[in-house]
C-alpha positions as CSV (number, residue, x, y, z in Angstrom):
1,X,-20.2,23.3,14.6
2,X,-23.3,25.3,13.8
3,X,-24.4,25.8,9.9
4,X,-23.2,29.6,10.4
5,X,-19.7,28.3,11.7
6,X,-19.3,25.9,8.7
7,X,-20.1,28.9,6.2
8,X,-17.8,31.5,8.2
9,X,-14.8,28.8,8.1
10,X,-15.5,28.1,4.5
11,X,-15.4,31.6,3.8
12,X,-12.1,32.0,6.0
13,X,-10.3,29.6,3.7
14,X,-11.6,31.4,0.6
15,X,-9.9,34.3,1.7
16,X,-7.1,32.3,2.7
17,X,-6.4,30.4,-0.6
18,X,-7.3,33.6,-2.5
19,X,-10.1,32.7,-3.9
20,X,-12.0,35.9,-2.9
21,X,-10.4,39.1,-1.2
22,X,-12.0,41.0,1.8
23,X,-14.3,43.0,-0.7
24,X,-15.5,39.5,-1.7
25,X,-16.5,38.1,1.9
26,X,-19.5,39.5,2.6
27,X,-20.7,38.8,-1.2
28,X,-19.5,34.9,-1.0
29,X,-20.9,34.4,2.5
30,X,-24.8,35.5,1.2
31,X,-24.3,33.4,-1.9
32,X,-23.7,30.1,0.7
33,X,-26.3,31.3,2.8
34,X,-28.9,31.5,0.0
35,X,-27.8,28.0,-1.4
36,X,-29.1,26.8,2.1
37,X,-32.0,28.7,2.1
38,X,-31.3,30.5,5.0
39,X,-32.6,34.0,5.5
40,X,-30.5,35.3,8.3
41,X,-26.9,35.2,9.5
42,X,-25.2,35.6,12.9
43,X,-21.8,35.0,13.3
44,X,-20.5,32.7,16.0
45,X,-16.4,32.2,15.4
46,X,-14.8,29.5,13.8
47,X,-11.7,28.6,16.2
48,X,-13.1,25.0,16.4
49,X,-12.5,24.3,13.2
50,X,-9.4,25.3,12.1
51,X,-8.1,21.5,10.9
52,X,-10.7,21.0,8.4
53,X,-10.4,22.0,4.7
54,X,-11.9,23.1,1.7
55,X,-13.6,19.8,0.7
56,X,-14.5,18.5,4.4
57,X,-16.2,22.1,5.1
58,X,-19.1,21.1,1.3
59,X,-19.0,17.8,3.0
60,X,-20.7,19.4,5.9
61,X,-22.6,21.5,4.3
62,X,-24.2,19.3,1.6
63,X,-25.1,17.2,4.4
64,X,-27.0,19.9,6.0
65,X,-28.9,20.6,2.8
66,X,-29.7,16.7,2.5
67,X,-31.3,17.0,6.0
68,X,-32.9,19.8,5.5
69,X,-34.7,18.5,2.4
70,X,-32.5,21.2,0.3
71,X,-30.8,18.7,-2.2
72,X,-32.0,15.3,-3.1
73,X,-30.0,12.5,-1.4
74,X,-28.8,11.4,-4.4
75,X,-24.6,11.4,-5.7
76,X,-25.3,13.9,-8.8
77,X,-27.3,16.1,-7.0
78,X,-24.8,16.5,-3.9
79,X,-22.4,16.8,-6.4
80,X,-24.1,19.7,-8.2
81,X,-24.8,21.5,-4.9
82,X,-21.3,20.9,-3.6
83,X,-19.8,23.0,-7.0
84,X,-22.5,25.8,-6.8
85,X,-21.2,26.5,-3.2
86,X,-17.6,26.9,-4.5
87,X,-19.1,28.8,-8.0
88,X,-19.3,31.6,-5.9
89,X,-15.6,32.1,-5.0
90,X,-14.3,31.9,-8.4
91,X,-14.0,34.5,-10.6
92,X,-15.3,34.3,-14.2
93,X,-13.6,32.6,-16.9
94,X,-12.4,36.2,-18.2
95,X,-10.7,37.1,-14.9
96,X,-9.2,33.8,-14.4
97,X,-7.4,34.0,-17.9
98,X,-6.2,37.3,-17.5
99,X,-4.0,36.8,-14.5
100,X,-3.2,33.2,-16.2
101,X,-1.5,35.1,-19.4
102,X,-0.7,37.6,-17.0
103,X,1.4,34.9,-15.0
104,X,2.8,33.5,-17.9
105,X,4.2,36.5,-19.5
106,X,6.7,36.4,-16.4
107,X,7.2,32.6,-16.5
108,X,5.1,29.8,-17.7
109,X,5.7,27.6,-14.5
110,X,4.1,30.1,-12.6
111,X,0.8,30.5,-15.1
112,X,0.3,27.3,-15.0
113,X,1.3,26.5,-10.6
114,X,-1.5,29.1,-10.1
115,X,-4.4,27.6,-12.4
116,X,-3.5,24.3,-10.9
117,X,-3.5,25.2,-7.3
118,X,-6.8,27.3,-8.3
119,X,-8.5,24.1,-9.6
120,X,-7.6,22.3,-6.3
121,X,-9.0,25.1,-3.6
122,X,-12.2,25.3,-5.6
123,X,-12.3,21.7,-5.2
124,X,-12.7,21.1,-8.7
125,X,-9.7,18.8,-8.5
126,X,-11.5,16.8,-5.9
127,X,-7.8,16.4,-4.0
128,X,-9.7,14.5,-0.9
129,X,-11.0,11.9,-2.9
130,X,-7.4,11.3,-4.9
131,X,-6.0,10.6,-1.3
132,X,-8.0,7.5,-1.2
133,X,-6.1,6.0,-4.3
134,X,-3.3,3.3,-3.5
135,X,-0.5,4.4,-5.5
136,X,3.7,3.0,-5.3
137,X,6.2,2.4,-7.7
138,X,7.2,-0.6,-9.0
139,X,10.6,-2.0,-10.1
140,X,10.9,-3.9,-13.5
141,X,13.6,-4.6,-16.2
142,X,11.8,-0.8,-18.2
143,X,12.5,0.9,-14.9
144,X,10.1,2.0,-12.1
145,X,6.6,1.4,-13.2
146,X,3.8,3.7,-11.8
147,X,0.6,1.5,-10.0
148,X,-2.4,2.9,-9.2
149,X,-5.5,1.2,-7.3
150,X,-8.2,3.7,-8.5
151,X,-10.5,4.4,-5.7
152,X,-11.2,8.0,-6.3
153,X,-14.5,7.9,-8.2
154,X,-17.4,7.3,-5.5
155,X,-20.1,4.4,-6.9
156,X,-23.5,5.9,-8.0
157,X,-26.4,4.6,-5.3
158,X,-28.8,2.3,-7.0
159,X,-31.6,4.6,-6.9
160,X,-29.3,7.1,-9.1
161,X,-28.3,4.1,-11.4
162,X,-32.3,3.4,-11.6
163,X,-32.8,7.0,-12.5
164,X,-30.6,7.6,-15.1
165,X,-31.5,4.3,-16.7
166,X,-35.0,5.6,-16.7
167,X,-34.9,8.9,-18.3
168,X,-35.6,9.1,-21.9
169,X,-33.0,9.4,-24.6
170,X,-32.4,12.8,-25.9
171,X,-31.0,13.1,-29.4
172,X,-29.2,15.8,-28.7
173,X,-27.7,16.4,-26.2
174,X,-25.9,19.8,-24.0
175,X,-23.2,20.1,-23.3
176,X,-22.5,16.9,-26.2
177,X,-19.5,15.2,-23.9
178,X,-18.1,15.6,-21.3
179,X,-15.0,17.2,-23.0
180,X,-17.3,20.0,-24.5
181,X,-16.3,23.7,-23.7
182,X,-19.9,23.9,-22.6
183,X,-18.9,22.2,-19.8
184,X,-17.6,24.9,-17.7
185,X,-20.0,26.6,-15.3
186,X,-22.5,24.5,-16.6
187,X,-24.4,23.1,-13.2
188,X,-24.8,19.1,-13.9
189,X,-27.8,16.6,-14.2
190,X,-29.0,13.4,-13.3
191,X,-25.8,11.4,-15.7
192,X,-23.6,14.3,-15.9
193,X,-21.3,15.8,-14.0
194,X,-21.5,19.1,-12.0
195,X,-19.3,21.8,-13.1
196,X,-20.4,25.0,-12.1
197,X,-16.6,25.0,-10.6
198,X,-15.1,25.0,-13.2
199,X,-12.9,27.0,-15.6
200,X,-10.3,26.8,-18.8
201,X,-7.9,28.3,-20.4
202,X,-7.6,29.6,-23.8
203,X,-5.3,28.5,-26.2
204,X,-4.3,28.5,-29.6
205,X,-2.6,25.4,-31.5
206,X,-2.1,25.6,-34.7
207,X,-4.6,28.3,-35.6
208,X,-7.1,25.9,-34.0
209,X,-8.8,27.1,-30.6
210,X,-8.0,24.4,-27.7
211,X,-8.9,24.7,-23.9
212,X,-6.5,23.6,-21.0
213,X,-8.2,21.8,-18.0
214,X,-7.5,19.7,-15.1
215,X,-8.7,16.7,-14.6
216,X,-11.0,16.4,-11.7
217,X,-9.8,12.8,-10.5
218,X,-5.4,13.6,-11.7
219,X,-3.9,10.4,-12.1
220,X,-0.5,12.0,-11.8
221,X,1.1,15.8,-11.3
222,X,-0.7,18.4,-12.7
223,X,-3.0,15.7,-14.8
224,X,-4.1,18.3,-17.9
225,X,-6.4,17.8,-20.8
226,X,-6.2,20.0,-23.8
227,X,-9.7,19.8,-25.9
228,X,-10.7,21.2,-29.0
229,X,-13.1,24.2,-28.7
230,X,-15.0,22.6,-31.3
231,X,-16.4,18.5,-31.0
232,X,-15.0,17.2,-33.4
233,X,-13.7,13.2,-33.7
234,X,-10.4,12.6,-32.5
235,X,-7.7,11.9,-35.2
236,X,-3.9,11.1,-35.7
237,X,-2.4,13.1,-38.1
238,X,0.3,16.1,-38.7
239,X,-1.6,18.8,-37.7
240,X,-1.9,16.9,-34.7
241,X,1.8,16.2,-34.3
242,X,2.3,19.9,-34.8
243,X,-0.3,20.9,-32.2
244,X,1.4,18.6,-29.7
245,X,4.9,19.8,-30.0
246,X,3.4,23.3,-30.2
247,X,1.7,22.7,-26.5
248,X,5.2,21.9,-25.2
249,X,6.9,24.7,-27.0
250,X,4.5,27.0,-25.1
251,X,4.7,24.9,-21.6
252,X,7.9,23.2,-21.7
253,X,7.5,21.9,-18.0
254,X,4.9,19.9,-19.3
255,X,4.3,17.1,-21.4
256,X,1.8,16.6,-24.0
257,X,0.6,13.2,-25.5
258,X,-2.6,11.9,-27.6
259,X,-4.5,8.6,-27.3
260,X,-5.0,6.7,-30.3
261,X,-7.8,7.1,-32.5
262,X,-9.2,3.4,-33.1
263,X,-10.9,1.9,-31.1
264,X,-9.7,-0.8,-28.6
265,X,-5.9,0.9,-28.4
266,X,-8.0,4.3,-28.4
267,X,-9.1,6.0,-25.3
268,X,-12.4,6.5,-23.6
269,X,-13.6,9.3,-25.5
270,X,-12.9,9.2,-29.5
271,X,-15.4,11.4,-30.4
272,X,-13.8,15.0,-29.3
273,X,-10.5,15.6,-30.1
274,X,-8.0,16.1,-27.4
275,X,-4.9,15.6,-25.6
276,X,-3.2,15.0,-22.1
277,X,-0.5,16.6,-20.3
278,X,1.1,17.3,-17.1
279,X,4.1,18.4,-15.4
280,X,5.8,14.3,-14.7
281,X,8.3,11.7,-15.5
282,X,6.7,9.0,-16.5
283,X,9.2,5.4,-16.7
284,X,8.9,5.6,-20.6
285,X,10.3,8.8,-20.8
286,X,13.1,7.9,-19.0
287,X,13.5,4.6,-21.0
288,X,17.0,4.8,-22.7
289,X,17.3,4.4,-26.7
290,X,18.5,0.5,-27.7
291,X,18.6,0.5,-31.3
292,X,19.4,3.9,-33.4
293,X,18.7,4.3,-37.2
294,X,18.5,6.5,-39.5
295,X,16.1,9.1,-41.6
296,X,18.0,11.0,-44.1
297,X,14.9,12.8,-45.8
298,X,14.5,14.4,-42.9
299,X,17.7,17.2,-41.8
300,X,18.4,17.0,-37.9
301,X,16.0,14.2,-36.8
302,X,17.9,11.4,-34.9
303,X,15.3,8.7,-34.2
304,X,15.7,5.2,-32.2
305,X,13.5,2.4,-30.7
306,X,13.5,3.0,-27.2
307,X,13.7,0.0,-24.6
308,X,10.1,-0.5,-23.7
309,X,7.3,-3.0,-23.4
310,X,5.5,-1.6,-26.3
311,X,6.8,-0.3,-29.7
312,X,7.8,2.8,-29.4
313,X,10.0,5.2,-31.8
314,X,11.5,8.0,-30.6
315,X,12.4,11.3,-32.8
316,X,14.1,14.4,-31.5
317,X,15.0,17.4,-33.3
318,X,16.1,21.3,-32.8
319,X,13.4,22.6,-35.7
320,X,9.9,21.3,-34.8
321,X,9.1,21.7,-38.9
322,X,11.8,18.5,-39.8
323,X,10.5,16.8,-37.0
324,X,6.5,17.0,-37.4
325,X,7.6,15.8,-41.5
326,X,9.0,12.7,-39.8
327,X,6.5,11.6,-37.7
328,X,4.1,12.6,-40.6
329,X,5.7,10.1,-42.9
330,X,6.4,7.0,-40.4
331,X,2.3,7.1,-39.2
332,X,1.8,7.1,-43.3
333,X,4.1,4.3,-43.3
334,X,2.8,2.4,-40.3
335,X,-0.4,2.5,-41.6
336,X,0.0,0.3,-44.6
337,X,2.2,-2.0,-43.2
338,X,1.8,-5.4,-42.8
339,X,4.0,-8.2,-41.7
340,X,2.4,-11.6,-41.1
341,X,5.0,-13.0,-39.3
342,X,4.5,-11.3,-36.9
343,X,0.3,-11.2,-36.8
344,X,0.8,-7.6,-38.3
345,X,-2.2,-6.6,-41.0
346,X,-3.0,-3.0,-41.7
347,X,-6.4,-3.4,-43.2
348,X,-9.2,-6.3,-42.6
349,X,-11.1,-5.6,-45.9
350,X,-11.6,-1.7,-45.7
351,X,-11.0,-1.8,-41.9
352,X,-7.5,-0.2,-41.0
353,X,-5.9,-1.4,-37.9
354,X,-2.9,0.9,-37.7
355,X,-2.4,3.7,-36.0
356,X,0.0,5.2,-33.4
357,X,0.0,7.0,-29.7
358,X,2.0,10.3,-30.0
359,X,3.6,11.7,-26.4
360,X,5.7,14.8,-27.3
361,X,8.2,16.7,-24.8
362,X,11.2,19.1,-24.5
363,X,14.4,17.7,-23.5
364,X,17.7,19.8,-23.1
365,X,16.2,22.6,-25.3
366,X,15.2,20.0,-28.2
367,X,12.0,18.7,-29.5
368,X,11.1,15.0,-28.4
369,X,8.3,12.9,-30.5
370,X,7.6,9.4,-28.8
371,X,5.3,7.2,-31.2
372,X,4.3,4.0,-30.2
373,X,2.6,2.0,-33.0
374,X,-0.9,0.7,-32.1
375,X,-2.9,-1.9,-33.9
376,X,-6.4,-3.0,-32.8
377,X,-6.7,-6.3,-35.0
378,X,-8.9,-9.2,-33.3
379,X,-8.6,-13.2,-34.1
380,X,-10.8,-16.1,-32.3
381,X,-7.7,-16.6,-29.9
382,X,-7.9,-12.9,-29.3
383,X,-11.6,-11.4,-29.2
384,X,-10.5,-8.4,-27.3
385,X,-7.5,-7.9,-29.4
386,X,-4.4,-9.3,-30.7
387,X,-2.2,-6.5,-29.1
388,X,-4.5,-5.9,-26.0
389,X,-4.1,-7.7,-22.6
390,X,-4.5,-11.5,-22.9
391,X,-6.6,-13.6,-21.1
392,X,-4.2,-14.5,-18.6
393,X,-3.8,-11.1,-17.2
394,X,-7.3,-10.3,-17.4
395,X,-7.6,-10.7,-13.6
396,X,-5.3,-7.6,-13.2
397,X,-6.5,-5.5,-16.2
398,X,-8.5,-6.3,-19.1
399,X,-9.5,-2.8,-20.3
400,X,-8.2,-0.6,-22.8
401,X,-4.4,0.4,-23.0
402,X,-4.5,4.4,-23.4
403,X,-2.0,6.9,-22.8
404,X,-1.7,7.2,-19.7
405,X,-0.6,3.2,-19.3
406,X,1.4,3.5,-22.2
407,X,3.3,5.5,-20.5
408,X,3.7,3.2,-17.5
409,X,1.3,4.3,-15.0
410,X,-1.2,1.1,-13.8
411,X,-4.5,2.2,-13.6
412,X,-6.1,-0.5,-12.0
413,X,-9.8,-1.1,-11.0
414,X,-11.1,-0.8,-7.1
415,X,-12.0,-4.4,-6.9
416,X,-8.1,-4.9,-6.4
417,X,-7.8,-2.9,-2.9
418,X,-10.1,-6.2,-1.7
419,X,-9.0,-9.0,-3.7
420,X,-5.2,-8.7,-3.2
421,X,-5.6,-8.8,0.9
422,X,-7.0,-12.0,0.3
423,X,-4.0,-12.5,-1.9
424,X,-1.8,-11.7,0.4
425,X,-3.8,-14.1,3.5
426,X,-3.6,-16.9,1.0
427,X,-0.1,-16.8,0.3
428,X,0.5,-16.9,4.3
429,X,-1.2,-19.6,4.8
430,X,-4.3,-17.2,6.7
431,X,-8.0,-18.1,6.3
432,X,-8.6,-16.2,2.7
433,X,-11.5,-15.6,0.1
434,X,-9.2,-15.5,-3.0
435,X,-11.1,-14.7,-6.0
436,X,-10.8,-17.9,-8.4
437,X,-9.3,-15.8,-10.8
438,X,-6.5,-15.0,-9.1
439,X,-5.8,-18.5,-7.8
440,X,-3.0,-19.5,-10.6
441,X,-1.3,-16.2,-10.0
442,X,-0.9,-17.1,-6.0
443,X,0.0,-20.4,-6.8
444,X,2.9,-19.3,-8.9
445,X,3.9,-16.8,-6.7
446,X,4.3,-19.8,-4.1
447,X,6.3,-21.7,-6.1
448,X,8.5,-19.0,-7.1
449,X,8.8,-17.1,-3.6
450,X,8.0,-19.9,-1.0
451,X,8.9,-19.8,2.8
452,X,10.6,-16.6,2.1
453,X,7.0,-14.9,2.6
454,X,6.5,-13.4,5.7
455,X,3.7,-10.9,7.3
456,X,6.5,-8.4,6.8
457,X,7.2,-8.5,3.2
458,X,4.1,-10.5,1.6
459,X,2.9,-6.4,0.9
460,X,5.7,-5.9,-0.4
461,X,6.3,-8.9,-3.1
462,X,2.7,-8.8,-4.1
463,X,3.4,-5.4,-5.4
464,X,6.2,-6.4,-7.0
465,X,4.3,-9.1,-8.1
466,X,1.6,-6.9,-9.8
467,X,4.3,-4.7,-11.2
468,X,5.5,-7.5,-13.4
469,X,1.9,-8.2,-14.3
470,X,1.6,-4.8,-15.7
471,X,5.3,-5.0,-17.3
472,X,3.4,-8.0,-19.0
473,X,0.2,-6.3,-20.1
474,X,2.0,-3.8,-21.8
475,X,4.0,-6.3,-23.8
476,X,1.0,-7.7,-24.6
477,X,0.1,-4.4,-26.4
478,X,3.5,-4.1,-28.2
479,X,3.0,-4.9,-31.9
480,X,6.6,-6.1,-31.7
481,X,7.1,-8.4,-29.2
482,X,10.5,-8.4,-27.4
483,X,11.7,-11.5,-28.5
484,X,14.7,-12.0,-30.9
485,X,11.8,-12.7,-34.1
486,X,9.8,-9.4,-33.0
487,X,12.7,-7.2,-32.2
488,X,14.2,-8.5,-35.9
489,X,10.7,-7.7,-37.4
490,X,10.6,-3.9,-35.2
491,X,14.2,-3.3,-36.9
492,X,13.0,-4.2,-40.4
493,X,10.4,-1.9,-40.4
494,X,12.7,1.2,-39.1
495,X,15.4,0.3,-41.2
496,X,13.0,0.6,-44.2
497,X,11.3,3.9,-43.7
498,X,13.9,5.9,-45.2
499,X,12.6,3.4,-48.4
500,X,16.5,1.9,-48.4
């Protein structure tokens, strides 16, 4: 296709995803054309291209601006051309919000099914890279856990990596992370991402001001992030319980959940305070209760340890007030309590270790509070933590245990697509590169499975396999392991928050 072709198609599914209306095309179509330097315009017909979308249309088109010496050749700079192309068939943040509350005043489903399809056809959500992810279900003893092979995120060239390791060190910096409201429309650099595509949502929690986003690589239906209008640190507390079950009361399709606030069970940004959402059914909120008990101080709150790798309390009640008390006092609890016996300290010195992972959601008209107690203490056996993968599984996943693998969903690093074909030649019997890492793991899956492994189902029982690995990483980050001694230890502590 000519340049001209490319523009007219992308403007044809602008108009078709109603992103702009007729009175817009003329408008959108000069906007391209300037981004490409081009001073004229004749239109040629776009039948030829009919089976290409959104995202393969900027493909095209940034290409033509890296051959034509338009945009640098380099990942950020593509990037940032690729969103000013699609800036101009959004509407302003104003606009956008008004037919959001406008949407929502009929039903909040619909509000939030058009800012989510919005966020996609401006390729904001960048849906085309997503599709490269290798993602299946996987059955264990807590249900079907979620896996992910996470090959969204393209690498950075090493001329880019050489760049942004030589620019100079700012001390302050705009927008300050990449969570900041100043984020949206703002048009990238060299180390930051583009986001003239971008929009959010304004909401109020708790008399605070909070933003409602997508994220850009969604690890699961309708992936959102909730951020504070202001950067401030992240912090586990009641007004953040509140806010959470506030979030759901507004959006009930959705859940709401925060990562912890230490580091090592924290998540990857602790220094703005926000949340995560979405509109799915993760395997822990489908977990069943095992073990009821009870909180008298508290009117209408039935709480339970749920059956699940990690520690995890669960509170329901009809008044959010009772139950945001509850959680209140069981994170001031949990973070004084120790129990040796089970490698349990609160403090190191003046170092706490506590804390907890909130997830909060509606169910049958109530109020649901999932907390799953966190602690980040290290020993010599342990360097990367106590209650953090061990060693053993380190060839699966060593990094941090946030929210979204709390809840059961895997994700796991690139390297894996590569390494577990040679897994799977190995365990046939095929010429293989196995990484030594993974060598004890197919030699226990050998013993275990044997000549029951065929080309048909070795796929198949390696990701099984890896399932059960994850099933294991998570206990790893349980506080309360689910032995008989940790389970007694788990039910010692419940039993004595009501201070009987």
């Amino acid at each position: 296709m000519s340049i001209f072709q490319t523009v007219d198609l992308l403007v044809e599914k602008g108009l078709k995803a109603g992103l702009i209306t007729e009175e817009d095309e003329v408008y959108a179509r000069n906007r391209v054309l300037a981004l490409l330097d081009l001073e004229d315009y004749r239109a040629e017909g776009t039948s030829e291209g009919d089976n290409l979308q959104i995202p393969d249309l900027l493909e095209a088109l940034t290409e033509y601006a890296v051959e034509e010496g338009i945009v640098d050749d380099l990942f950020d700079k593509k990037e940032i051309f690729s969103a000013e192309v699609m800036n101009s068939f959004i509407a302003r943040p104003s606009v956008i919000n008004a037919e959001f509350f406008s949407r929502y005043q009929r039903n909040p489903e619909e509000a939030t099914d058009y800012f989510y399809q919005l966020s996609q056809d401006s390729n904001y959500i960048q849906t085309k890279r997503i599709k490269q992810n290798i993602s299946y279900k996987a059955p264990t003893e807590y249900g079907e856990l979620d896996i992910t092979i996470n090959l969204s995120k393209p690498e950075k060239d090493p001329k880019q990596i050489a760049m942004e390791r030589a620019m100079p060190k700012k001390d302050e910096k705009y927008p300050q992370c990449l969570l900041c409201v100043e984020n949206e429309g703002y048009a990238g650099r060299i180390g930051h991402p583009a986001r003239a595509n971008h929009r959010m949502i304004r909401l109020n929690l708790g008399d605070r001001d909070y933003m409602l986003q997508y994220s850009p690589y969604v690890y699961y239906n309708e992936h959102s992030i909730i951020l504070s209008k202001e950067h401030r640190p992240m912090e586990i507390n009641k007004d953040g319980f509140r806010r959470l079950l506030q979030f759901v009361h507004q959006f009930p399709h959705y859940f709401a959940g925060s990562n912890a606030d230490l580091p090592i069970v924290g998540g990857s940004i602790l220094s703005h305070d926000h949340y995560q959402g979405g509109r799915y059914d993760f395997a822990m909120a489908k977990a069943e209760s095992e073990y009821g008990f009870s909180l008298k101080r508290f009117r209408g709150v039935e709480a339970s340890i749920v059956k699940w790798p990690m520690s995890v309390i669960r509170l329901s009640a009809d008044e959010m007030d009772s139950l945001v008390e509850a959680a209140d006092d069981i994170l001031a609890q949990w973070k004084g309590y120790s129990d040796p016996e089970v490698d349990i300290l609160a403090h190191s010195g003046d170092t706490p270790h506590n804390t907890i992972t909130p997830i909060a959601r509606m169910r049958d008209g109530r109020y649901e509070l999932d907390l799953v107690l966190r602690n980040n203490r290290t020993n010599d056996e342990h360097p990367m933590g106590i209650f953090h993968p061990h060693a053993d599984v380190h060839h699966i996943k060593k990094e941090n245990i946030g929210l979204i693998e709390v809840m059961g969903l895997a994700v796991l690093p690139a390297r894996l697509k590569a390494e577990l074909q040679e897994v799977e030649n190995a365990l046939l019997g095929n010429e293989n590169n196995v990484n030594d890492i993974h060598l004890p793991w197919v030699e226990d899956m050998k013993a275990r499975h044997g000549s029951d492994i065929n080309k048909e189902n070795v796929t198949t029982i390696v990701r099984q396999e890896l399932g059960h690995k994850f099933s294991r990483v998570l206990e790893d980050a349980g506080v309360f392991k689910r032995d008989d001694k940790g389970m007694e230890a788990f039910k010692k502590f419940v039993d004595g928050l009501d201070g009987e």
